[in-house]
C-alpha positions as CSV (number, residue, x, y, z in Angstrom):
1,X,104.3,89.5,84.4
2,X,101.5,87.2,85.6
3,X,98.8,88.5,86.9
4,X,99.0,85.9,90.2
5,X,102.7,87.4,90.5
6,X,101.0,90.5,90.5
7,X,98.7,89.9,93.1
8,X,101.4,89.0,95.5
9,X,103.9,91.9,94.2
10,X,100.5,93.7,95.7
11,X,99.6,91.8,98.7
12,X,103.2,92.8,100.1
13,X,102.6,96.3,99.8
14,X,99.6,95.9,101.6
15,X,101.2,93.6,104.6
16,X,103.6,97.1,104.9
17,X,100.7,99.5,105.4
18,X,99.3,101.0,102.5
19,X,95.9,100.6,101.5
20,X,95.0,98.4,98.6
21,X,94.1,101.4,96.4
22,X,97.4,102.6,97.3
23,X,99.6,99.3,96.5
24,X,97.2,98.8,93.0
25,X,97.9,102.4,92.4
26,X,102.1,102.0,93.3
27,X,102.2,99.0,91.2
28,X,103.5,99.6,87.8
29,X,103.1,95.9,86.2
30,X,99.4,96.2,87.2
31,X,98.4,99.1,84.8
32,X,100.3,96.8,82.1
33,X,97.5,93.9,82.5
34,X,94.2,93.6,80.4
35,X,91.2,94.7,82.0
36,X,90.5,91.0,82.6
37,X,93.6,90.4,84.3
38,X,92.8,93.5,86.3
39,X,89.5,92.5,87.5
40,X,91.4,88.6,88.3
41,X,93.9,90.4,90.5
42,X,91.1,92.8,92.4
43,X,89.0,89.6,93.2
44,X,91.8,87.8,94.0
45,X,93.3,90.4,96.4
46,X,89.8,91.4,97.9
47,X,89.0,87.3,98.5
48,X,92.4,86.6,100.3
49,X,91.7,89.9,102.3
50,X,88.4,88.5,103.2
51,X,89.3,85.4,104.2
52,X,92.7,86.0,105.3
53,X,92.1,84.4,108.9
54,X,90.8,81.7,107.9
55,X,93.4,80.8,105.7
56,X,95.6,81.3,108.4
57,X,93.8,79.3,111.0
58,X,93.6,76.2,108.5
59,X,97.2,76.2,108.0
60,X,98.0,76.6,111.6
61,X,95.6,73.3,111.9
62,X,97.6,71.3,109.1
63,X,101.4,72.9,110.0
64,X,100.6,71.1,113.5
65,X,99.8,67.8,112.3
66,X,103.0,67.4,110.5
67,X,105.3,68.3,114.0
């Protein structure tokens, strides 16, 4: 499994309450990656995390513009 589909397979525990720690740790695919892919997926999870309402809000903006 790729490591992005990873990331998401992730992301949806966290969106249904458990911590990120806990979603990584629940994941099975994840322990499969390399260590590379592993730190891709953390960074990756921990940036849309960071910047989740801002990604939100900038969609919002364009999702407007098409109606």
């Amino acid at each position: 499994m790729l490591s992005r589909e990873v990331s998401v397979l992730i992301l949806t525990e966290v969106f249904k309450n458990l911590s990120l720690e806990e979603a990584i740790n629940k994941n099975g695919h994840f322990k499969n990656l390399t260590s590379k892919e592993q730190s891709f997926v953390r960074m990756t999870l921990l940036t849309y995390l960071r910047r989740h309402g801002e990604i939100d809000k900038i969609i919002k903006i364009y999702l407007k513009k098409k109606n």
